[in-house]
The first five atom37 places (N, CA, C, CB, O) and aatype in JSON, in Angstrom:
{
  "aatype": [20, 20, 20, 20, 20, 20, 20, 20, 20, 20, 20, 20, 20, 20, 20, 20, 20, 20, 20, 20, 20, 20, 20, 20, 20, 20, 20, 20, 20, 20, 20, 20, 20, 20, 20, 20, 20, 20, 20, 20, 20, 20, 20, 20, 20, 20, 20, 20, 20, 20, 20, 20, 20, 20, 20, 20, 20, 20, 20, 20, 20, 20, 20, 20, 20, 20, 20, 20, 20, 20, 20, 20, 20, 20, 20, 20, 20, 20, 20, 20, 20, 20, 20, 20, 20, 20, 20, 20, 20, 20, 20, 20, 20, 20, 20, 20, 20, 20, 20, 20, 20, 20, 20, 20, 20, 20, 20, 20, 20, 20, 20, 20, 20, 20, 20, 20, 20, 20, 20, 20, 20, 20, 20, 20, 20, 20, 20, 20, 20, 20, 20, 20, 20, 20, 20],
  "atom_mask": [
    [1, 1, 1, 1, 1],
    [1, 1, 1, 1, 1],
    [1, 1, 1, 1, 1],
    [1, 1, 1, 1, 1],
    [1, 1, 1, 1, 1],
    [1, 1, 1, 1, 1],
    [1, 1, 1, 1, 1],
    [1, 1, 1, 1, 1],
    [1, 1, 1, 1, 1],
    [1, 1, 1, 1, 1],
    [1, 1, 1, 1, 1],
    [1, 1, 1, 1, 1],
    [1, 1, 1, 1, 1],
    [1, 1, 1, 1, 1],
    [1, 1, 1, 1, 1],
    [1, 1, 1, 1, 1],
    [1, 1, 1, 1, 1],
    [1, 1, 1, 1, 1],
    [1, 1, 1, 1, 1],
    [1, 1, 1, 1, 1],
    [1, 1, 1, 1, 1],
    [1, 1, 1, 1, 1],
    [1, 1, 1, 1, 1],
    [1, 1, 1, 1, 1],
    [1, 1, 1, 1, 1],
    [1, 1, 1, 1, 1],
    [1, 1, 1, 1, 1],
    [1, 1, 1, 1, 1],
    [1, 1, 1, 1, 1],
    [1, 1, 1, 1, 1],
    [1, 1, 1, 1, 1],
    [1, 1, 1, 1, 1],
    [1, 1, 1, 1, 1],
    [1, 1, 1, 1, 1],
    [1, 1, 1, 1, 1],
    [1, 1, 1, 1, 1],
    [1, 1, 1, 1, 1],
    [1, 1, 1, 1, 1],
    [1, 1, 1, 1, 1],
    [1, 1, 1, 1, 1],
    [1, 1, 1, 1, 1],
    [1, 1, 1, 1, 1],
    [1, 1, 1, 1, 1],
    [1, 1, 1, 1, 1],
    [1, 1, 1, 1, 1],
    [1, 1, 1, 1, 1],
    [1, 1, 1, 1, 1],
    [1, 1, 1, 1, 1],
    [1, 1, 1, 1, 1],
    [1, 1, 1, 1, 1],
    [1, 1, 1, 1, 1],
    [1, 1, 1, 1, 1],
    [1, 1, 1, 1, 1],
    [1, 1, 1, 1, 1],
    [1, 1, 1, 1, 1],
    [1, 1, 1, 1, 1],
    [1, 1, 1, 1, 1],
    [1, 1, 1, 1, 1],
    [1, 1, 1, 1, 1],
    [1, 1, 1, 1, 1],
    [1, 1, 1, 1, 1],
    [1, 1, 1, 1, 1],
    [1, 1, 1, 1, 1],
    [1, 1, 1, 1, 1],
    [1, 1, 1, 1, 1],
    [1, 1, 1, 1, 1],
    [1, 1, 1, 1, 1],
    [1, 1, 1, 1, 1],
    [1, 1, 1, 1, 1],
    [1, 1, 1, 1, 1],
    [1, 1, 1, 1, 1],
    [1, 1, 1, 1, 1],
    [1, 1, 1, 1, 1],
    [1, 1, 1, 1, 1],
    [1, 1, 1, 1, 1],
    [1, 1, 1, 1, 1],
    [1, 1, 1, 1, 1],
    [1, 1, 1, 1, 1],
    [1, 1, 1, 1, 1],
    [1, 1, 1, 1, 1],
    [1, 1, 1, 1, 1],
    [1, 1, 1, 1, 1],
    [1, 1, 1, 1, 1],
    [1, 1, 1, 1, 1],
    [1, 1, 1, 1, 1],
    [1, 1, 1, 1, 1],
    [1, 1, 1, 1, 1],
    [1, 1, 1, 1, 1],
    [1, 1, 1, 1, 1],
    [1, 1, 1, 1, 1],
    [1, 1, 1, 1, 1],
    [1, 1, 1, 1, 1],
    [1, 1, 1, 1, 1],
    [1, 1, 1, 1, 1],
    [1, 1, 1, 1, 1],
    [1, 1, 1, 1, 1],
    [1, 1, 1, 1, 1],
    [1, 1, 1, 1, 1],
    [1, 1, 1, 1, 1],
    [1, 1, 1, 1, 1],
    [1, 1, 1, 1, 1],
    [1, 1, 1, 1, 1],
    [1, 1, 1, 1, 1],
    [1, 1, 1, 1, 1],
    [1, 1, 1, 1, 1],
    [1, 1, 1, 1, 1],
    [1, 1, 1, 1, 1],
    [1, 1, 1, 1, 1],
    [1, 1, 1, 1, 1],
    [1, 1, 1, 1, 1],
    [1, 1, 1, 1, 1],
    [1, 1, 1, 1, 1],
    [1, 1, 1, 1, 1],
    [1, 1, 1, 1, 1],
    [1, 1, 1, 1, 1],
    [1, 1, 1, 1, 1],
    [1, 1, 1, 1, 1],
    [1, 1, 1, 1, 1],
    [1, 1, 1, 1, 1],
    [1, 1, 1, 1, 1],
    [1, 1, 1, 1, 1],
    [1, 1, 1, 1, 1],
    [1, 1, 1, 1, 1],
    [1, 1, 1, 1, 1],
    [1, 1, 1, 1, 1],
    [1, 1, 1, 1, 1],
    [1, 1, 1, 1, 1],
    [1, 1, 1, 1, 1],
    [1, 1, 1, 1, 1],
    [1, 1, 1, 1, 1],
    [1, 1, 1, 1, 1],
    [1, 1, 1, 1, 1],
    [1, 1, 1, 1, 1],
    [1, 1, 1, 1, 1],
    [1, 1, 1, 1, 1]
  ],
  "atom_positions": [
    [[22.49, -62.53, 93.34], [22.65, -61.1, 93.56], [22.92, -60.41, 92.23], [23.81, -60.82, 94.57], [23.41, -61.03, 91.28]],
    [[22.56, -59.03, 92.18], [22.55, -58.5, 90.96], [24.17, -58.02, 91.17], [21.26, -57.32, 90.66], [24.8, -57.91, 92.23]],
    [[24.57, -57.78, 89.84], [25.87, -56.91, 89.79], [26.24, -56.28, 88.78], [26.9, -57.52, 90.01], [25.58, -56.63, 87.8]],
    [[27.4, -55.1, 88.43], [27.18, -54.46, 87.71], [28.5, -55.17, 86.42], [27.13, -53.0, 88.4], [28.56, -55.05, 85.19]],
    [[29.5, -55.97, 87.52], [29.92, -56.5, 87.07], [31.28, -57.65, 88.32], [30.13, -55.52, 85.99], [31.0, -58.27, 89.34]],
    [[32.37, -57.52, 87.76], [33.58, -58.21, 88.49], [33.5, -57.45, 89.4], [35.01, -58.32, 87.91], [32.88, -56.41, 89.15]],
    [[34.19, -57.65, 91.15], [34.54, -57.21, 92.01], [35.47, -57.7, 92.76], [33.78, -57.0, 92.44], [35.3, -58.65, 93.53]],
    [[36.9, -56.89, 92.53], [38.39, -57.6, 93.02], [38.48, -57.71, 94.7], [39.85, -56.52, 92.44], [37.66, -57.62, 95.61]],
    [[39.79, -57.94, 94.62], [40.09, -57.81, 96.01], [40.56, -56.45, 96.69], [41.04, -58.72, 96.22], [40.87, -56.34, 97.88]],
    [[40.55, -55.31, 95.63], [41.3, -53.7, 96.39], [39.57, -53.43, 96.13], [43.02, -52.28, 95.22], [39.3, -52.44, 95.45]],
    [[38.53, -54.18, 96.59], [37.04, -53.45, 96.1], [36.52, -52.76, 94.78], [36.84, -52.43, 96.91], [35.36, -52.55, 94.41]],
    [[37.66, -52.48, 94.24], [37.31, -52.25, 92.71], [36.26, -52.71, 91.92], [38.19, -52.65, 92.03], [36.18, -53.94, 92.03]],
    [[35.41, -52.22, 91.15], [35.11, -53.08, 90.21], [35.2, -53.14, 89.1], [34.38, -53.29, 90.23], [35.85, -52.15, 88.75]],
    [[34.76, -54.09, 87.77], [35.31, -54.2, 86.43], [33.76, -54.19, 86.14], [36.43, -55.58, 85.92], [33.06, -55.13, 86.52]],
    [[33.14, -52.91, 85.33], [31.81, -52.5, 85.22], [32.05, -53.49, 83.63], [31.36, -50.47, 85.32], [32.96, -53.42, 82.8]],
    [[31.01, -54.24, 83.66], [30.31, -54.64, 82.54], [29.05, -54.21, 81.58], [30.08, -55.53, 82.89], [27.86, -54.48, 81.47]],
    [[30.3, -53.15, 80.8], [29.4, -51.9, 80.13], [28.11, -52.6, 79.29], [30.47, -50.88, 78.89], [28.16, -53.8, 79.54]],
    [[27.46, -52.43, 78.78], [26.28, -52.7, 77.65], [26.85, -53.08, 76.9], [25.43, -51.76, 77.07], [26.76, -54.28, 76.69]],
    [[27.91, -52.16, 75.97], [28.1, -53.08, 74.22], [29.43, -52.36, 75.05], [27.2, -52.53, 71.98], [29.58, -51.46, 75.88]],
    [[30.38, -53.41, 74.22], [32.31, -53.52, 74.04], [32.6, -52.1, 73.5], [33.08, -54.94, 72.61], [33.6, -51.5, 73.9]],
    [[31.75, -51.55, 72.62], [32.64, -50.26, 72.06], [32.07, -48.94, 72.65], [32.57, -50.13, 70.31], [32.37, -47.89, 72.07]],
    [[31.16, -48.89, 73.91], [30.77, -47.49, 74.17], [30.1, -47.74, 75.86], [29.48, -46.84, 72.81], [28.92, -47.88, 76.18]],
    [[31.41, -47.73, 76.82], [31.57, -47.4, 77.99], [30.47, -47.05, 78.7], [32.36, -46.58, 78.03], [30.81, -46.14, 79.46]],
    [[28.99, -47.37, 78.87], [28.42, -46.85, 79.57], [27.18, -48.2, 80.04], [28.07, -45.48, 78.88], [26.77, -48.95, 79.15]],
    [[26.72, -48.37, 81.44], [25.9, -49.54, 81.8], [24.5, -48.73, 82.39], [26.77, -50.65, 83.02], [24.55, -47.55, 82.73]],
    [[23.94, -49.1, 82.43], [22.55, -48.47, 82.62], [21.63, -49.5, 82.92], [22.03, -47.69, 81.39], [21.45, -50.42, 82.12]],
    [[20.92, -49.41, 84.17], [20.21, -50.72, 84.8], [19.21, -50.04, 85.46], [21.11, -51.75, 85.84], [19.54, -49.26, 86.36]],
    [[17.78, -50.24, 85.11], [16.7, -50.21, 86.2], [16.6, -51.54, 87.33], [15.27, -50.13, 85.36], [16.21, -52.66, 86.99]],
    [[16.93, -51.26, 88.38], [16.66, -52.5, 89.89], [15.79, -52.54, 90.91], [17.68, -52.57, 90.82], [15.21, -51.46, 90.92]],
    [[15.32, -53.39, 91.97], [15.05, -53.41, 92.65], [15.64, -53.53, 93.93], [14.55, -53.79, 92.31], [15.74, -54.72, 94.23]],
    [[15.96, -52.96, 94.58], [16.99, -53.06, 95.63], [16.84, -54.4, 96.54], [16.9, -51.75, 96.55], [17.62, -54.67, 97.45]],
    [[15.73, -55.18, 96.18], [15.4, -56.78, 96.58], [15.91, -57.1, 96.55], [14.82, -57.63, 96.28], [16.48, -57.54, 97.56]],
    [[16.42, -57.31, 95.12], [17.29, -58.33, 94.23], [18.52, -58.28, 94.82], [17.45, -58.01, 92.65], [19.14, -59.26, 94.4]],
    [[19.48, -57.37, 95.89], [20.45, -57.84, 96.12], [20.24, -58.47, 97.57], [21.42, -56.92, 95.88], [19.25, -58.34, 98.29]],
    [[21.47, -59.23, 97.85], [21.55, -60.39, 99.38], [21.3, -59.06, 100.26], [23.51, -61.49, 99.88], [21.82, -57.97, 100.04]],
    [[20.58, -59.3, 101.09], [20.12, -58.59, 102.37], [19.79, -57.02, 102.13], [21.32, -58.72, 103.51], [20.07, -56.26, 103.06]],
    [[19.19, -56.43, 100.88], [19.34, -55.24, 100.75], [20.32, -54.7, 100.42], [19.09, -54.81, 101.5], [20.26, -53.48, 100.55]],
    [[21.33, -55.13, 99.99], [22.69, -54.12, 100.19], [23.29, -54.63, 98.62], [24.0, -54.57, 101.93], [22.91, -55.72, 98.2]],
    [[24.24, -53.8, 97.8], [24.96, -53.87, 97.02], [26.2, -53.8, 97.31], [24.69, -53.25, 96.33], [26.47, -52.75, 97.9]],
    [[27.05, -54.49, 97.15], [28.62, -54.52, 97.9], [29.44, -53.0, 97.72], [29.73, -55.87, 97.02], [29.18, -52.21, 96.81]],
    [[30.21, -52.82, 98.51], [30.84, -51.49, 98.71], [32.07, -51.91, 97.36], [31.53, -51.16, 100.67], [32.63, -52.97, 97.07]],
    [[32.13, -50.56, 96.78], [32.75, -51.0, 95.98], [33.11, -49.49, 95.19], [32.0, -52.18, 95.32], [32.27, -48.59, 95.25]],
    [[34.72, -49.25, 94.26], [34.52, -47.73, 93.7], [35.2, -48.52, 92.28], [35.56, -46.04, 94.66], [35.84, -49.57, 92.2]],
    [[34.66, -47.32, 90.98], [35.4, -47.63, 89.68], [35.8, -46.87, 89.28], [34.94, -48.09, 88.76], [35.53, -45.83, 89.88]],
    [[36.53, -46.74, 88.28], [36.87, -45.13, 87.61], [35.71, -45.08, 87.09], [38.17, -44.8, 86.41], [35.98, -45.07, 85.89]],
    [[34.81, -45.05, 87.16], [33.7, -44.87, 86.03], [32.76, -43.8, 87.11], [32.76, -46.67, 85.41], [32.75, -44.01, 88.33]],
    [[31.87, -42.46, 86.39], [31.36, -42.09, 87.33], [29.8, -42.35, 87.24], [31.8, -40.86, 87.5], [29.3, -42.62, 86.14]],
    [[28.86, -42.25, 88.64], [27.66, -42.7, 88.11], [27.02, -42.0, 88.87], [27.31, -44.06, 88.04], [27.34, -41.17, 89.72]],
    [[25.57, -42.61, 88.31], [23.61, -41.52, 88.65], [23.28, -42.42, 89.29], [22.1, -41.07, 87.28], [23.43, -43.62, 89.02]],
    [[22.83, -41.97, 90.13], [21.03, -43.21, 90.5], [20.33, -42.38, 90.87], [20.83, -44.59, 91.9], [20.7, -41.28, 91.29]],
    [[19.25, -42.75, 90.76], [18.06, -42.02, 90.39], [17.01, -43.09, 90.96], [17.93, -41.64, 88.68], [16.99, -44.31, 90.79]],
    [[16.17, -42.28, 91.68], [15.18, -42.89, 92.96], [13.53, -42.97, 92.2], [15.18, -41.51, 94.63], [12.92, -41.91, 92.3]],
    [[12.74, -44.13, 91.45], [11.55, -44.17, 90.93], [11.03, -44.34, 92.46], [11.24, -45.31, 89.71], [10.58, -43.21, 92.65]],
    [[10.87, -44.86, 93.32], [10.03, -45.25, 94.18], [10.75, -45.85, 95.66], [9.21, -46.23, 93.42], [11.88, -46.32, 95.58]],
    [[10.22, -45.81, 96.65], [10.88, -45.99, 97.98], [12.08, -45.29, 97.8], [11.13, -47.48, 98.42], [12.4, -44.52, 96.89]],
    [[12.69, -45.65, 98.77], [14.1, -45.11, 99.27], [15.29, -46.48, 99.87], [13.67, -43.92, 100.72], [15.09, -47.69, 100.05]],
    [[16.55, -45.59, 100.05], [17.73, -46.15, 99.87], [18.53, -45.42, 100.32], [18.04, -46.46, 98.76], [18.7, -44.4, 99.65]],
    [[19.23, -45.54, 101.39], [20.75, -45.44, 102.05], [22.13, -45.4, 100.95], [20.95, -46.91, 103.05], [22.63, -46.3, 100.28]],
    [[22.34, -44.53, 101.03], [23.87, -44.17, 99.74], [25.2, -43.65, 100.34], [23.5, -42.73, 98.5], [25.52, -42.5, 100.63]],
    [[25.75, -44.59, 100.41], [26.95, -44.84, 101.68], [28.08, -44.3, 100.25], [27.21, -47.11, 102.61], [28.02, -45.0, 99.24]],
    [[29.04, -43.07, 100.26], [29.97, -42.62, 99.51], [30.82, -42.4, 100.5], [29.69, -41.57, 98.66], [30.45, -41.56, 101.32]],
    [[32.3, -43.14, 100.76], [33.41, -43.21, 101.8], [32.73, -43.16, 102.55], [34.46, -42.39, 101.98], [32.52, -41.95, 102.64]],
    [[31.95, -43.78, 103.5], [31.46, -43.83, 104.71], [30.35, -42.74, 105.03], [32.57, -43.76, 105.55], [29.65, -42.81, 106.05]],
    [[30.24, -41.64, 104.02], [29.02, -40.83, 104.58], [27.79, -41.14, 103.85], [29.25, -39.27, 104.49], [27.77, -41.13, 102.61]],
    [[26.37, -41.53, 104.8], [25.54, -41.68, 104.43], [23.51, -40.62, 104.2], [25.91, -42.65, 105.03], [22.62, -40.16, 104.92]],
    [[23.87, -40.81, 102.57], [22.95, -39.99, 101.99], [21.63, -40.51, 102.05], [23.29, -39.71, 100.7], [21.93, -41.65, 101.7]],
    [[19.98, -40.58, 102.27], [19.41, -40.78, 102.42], [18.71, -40.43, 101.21], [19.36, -40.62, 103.34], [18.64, -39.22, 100.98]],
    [[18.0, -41.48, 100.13], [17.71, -40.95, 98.84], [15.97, -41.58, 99.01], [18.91, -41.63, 97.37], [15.72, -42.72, 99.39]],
    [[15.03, -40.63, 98.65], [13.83, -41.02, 98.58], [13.19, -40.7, 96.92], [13.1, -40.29, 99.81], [13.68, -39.79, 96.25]],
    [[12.04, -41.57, 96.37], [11.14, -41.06, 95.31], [11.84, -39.28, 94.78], [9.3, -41.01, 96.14], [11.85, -38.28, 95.5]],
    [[12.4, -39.39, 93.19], [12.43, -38.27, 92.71], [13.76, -37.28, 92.6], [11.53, -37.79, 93.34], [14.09, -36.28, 91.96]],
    [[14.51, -38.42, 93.9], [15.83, -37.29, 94.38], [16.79, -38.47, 93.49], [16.32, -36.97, 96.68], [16.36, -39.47, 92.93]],
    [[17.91, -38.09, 93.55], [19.03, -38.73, 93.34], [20.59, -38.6, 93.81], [18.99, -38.67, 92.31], [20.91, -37.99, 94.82]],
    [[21.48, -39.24, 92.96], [22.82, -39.01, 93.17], [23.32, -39.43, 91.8], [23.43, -39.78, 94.43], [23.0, -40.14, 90.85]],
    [[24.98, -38.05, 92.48], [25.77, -38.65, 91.2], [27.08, -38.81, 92.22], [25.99, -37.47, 89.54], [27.14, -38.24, 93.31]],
    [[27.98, -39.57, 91.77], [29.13, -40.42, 91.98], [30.6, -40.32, 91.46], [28.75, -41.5, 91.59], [31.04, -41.0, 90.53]],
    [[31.32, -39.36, 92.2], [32.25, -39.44, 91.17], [32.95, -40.52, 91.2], [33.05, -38.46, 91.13], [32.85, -41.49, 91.96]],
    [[34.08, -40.21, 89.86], [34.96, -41.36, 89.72], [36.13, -41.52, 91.06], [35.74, -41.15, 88.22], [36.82, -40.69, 91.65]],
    [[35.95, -42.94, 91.2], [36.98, -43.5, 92.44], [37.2, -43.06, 93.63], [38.13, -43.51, 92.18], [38.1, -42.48, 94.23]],
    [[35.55, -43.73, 93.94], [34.74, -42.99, 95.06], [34.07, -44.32, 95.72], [33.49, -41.73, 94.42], [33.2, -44.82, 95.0]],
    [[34.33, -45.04, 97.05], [34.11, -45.98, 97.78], [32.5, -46.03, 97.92], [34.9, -45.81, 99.0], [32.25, -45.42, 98.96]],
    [[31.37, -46.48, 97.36], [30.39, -46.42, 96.99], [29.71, -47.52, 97.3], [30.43, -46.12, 95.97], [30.29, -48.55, 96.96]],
    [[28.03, -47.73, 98.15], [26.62, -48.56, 97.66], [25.69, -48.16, 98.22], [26.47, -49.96, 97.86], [25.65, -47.45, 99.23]],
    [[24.67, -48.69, 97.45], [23.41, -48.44, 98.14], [22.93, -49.65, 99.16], [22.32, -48.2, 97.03], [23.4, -50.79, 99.19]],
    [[21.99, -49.18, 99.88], [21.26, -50.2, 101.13], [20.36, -49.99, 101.13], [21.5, -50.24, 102.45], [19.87, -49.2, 100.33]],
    [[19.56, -50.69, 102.19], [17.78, -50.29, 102.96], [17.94, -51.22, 103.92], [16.04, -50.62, 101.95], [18.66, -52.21, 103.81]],
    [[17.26, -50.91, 104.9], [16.96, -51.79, 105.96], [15.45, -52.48, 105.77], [17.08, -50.95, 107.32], [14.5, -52.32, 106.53]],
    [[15.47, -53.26, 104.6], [14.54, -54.22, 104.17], [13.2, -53.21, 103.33], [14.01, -55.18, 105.68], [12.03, -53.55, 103.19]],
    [[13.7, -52.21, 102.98], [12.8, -51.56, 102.16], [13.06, -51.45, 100.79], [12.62, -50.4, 102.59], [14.14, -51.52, 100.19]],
    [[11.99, -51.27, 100.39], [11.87, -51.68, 98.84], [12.24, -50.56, 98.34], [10.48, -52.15, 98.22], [11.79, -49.53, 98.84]],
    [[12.96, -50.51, 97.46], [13.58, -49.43, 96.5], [13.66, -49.72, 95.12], [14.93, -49.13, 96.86], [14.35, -50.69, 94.81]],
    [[12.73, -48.67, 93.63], [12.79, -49.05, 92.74], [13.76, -47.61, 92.23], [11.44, -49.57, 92.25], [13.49, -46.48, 92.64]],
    [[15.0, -47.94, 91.17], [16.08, -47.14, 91.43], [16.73, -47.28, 89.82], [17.08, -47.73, 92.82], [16.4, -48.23, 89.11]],
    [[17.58, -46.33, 89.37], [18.04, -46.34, 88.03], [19.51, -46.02, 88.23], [17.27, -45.31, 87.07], [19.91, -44.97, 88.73]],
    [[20.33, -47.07, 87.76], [22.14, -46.64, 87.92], [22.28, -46.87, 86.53], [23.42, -47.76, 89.04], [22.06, -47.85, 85.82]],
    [[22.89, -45.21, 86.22], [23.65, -45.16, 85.16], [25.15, -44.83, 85.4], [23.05, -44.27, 84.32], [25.47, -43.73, 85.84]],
    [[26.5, -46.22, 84.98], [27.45, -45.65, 85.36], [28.54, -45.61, 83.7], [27.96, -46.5, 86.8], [28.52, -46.38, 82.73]],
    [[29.17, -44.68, 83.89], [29.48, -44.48, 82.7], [31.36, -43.97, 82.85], [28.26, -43.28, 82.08], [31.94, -43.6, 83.87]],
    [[31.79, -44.11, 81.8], [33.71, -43.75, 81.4], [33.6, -42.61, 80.91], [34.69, -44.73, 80.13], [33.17, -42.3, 79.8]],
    [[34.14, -41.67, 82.11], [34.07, -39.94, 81.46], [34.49, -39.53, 80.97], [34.15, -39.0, 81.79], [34.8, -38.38, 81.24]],
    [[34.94, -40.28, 79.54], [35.85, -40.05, 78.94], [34.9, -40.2, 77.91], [37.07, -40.72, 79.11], [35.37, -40.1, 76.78]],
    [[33.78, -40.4, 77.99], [32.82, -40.66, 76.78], [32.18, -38.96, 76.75], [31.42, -42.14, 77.16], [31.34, -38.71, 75.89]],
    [[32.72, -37.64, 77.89], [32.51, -36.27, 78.2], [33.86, -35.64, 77.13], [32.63, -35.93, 80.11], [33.83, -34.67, 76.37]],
    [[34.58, -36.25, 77.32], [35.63, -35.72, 76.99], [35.88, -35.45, 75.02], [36.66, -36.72, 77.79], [36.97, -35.58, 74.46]],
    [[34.82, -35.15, 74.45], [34.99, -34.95, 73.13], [35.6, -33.4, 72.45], [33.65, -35.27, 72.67], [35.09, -33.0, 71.4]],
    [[36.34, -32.87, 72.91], [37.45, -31.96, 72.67], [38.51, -31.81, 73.95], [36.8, -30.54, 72.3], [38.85, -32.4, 74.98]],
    [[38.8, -30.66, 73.23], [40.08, -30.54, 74.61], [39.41, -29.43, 75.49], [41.99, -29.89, 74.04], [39.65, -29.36, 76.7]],
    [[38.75, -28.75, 74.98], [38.3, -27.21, 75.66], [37.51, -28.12, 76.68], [37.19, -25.8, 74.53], [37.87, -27.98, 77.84]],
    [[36.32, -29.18, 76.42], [35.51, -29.47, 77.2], [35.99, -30.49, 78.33], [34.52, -29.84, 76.46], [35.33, -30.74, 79.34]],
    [[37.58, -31.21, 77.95], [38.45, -32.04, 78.97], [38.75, -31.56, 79.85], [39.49, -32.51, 78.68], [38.44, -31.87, 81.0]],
    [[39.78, -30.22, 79.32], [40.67, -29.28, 80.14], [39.78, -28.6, 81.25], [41.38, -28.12, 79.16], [40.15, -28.37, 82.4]],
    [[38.19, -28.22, 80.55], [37.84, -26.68, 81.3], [36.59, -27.32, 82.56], [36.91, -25.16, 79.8], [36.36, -26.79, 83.64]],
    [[35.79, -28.89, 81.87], [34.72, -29.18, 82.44], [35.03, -30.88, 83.33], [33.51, -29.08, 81.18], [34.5, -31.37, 84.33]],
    [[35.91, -31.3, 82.57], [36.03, -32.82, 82.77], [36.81, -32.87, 83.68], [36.48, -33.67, 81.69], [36.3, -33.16, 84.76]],
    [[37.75, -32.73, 83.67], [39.11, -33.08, 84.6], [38.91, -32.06, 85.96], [40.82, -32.63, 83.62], [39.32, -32.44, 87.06]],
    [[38.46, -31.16, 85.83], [38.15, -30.28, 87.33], [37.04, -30.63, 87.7], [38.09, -28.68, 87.36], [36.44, -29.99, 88.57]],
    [[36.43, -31.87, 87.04], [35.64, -32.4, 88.3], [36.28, -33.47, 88.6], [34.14, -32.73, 88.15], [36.44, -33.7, 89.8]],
    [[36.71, -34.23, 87.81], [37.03, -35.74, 88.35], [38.3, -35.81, 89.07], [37.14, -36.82, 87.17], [38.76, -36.88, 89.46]],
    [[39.12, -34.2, 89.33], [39.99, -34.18, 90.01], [39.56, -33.55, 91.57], [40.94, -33.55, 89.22], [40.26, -33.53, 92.59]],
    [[38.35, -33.11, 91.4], [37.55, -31.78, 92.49], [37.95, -33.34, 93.62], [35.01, -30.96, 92.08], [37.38, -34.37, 93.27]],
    [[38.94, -33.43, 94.97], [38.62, -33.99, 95.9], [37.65, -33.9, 96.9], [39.33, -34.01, 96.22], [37.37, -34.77, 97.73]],
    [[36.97, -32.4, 96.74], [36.11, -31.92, 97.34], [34.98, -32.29, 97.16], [36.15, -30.95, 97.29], [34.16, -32.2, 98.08]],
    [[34.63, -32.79, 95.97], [33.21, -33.53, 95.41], [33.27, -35.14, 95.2], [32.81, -32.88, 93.85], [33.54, -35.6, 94.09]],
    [[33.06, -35.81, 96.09], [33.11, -36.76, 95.94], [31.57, -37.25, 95.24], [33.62, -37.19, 97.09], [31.33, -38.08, 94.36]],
    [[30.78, -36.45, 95.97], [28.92, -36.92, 94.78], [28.74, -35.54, 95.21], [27.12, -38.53, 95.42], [29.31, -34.67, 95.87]],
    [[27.17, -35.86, 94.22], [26.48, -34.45, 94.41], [25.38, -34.95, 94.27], [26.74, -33.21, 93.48], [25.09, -35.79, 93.41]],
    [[24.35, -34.3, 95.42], [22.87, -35.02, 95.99], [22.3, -34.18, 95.33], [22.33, -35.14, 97.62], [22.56, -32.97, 95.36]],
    [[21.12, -34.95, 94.39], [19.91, -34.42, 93.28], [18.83, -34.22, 93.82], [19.51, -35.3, 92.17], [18.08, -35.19, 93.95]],
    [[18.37, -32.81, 94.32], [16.88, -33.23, 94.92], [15.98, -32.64, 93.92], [16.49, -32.61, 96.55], [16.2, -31.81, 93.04]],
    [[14.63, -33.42, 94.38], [13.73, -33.5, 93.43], [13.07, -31.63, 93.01], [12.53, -34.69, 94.14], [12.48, -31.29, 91.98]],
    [[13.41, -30.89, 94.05], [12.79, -29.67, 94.07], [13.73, -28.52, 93.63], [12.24, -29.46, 95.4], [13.23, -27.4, 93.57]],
    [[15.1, -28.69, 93.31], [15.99, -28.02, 92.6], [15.8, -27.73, 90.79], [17.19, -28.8, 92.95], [16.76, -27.98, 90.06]],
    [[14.8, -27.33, 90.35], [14.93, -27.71, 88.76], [16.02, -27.59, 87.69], [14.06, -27.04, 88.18], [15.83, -27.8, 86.49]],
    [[16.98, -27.3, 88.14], [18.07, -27.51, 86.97], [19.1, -28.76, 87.47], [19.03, -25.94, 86.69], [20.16, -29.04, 86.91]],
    [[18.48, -29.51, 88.79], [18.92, -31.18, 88.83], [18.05, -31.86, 88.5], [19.3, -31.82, 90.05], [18.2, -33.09, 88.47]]
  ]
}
């Protein structure tokens, strides 16, 4: 099974960034590649994209499920009960998950853009569709 990295016992996971000094993992998949279609439920502080090349995929965030086809996507906030599925359909898909703290390069842009989202309880994701052009 593919993974992004460790996965504890509170479901957490320990994302196994690209390189040691710059917080961010980035993976093109096939939603094959995991056991039965499914990627384990799982949330990190880290927040993330996926992004839909081809078929579609079930995107289960705390229990509500988003339906992602060719073009659309999602984003994920941080420490947010999270996976994708299919019921045996092929999905070719892009997860970028990243430490938003790699956003956080002043204080104006922490205080005013960063932290009122990753505190927004109200946003847990935000669904990318393909026909919105400034997503």
């Amino acid at each position: 099974m593919n993974s992004q990295g460790m996965f504890l016992d509170d479901l957490s996971e320990n994302v196994d960034y690209d390189a040691a000094d710059y917080p961010v993992y980035i993976r093109r998949s096939l939603l094959s590649s995991y056991v039965n279609h499914s990627a384990p439920a799982h949330w990190h502080n880290d927040s993330e994209f996926i992004y839909i090349y081809s078929g579609e995929m079930n995107y289960s965030i705390n229990g509500e499920i988003v339906r992602l086809q060719a073009g659309e996507g999602i984003f994920v906030n941080a420490r947010q009960i999270h996976f994708g599925f299919s019921h045996e359909k092929e999905c070719d898909f892009l997860c970028v998950i990243f430490d938003p703290a790699i956003l956080m390069f002043s204080e104006t842009v922490r205080s005013a853009f960063v932290l009122p989202l990753l505190s927004n309880s109200e946003l847990p994701y935000l669904y990318l569709a393909h026909d919105e052009g400034w997503q």
